[in-house]
N, C-alpha and C positions, 0 to 999 in steps of 0.2 A: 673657418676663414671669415665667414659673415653670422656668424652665430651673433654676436655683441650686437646687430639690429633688429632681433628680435627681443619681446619683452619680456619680463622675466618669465611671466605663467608660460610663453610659447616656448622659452629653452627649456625649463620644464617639461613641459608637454613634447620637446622634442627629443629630451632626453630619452624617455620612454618608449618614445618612438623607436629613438637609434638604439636603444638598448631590446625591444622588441626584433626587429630586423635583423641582429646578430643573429640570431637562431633560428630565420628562416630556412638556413638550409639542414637547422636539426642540431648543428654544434659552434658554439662559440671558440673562434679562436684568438690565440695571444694577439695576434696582426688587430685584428677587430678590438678586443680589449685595450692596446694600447691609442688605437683614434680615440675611442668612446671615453678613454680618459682622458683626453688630448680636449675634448668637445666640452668637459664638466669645467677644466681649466680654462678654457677660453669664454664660457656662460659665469668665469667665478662661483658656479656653485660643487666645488670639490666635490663637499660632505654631504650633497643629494644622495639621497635614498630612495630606488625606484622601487615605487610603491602600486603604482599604476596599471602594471602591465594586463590585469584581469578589465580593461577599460580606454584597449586601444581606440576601439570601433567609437569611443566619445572622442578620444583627443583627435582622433582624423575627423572627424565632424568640426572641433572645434578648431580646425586648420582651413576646413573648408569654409569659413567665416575669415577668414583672415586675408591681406591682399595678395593679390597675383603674387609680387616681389616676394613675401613672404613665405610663399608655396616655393616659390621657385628654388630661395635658399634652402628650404626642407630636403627638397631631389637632390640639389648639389650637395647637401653633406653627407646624406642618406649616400649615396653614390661613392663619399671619402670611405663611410663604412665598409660597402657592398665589395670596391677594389682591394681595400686594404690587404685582401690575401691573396692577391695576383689572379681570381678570377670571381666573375660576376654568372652564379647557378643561374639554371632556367626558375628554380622556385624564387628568387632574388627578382631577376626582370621580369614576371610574372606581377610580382609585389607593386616593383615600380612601375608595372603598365596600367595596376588598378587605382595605384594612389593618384599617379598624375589623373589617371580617368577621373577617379573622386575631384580631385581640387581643378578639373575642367581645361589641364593643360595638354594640348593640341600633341599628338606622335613626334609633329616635325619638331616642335620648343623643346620637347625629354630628348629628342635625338642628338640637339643642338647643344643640352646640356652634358648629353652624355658624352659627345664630342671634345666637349670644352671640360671636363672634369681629366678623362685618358689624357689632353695635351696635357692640361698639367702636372698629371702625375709623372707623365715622359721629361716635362722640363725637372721638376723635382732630380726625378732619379740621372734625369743628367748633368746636374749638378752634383749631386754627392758624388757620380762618376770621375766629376772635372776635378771637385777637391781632392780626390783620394790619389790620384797620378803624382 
């Protein structure tokens, strides 16, 4: 959704990310597969190849140099990932309580984002509800 304001090395570096995080809870599934490819089409980098993943612990370093705003879009799509299978594991919000703690973003801003990610997946899915009637 706001991927396009980040730079390219950050979609990048966020790819790996989002693609890291699938498998926090141990298995990657289609639900997650299809955002993470949903995320390469909206970074226009399709044909990325995630090479990275032995090199998380730099690219979150390298997030923690980047602006608040820029943090902030990482949780929110990080978060498109973590819901996309109708639930968020404690090893998942564990992840997200350490990153936000890395990029210095305060309990109440992740709760606020976390807030604002749920509404929109409820407005989403009430719309597919409204077209389908």
């Amino acid at each position: 959704m706001y991927l396009e304001l980040l730079s390219k090395s950050e979609q990048e570096d966020f790819l790996e990310l989002a693609k890291y995080s699938m498998s926090i809870n141990g298995q990657e599934k289609k639900e997650e597969e299809n955002i993470f490819l949903s995320y390469k089409y909206e970074c226009q980098l399709v044909d990325y190849k995630i090479t990275k993943q032995d090199k998380i612990d730099t690219i979150i370093l390298n997030f923690n140099n980047s602006t608040k705003k820029i943090k902030k879009i990482v949780l929110i799509e990080l978060l498109g990932i973590f819901h996309a299978d109708g639930e968020v594991c404690e090893k998942e919000t564990n992840f997200l309580l350490n990153l936000s703690n890395s990029f210095n973003i305060e309990v109440y801003e992740l709760n606020r984002i976390k807030r604002w990610v749920e509404a929109m997946n409820d407005i989403v899915q009430e719309g597919y509800e409204l077209i389908s009637k």
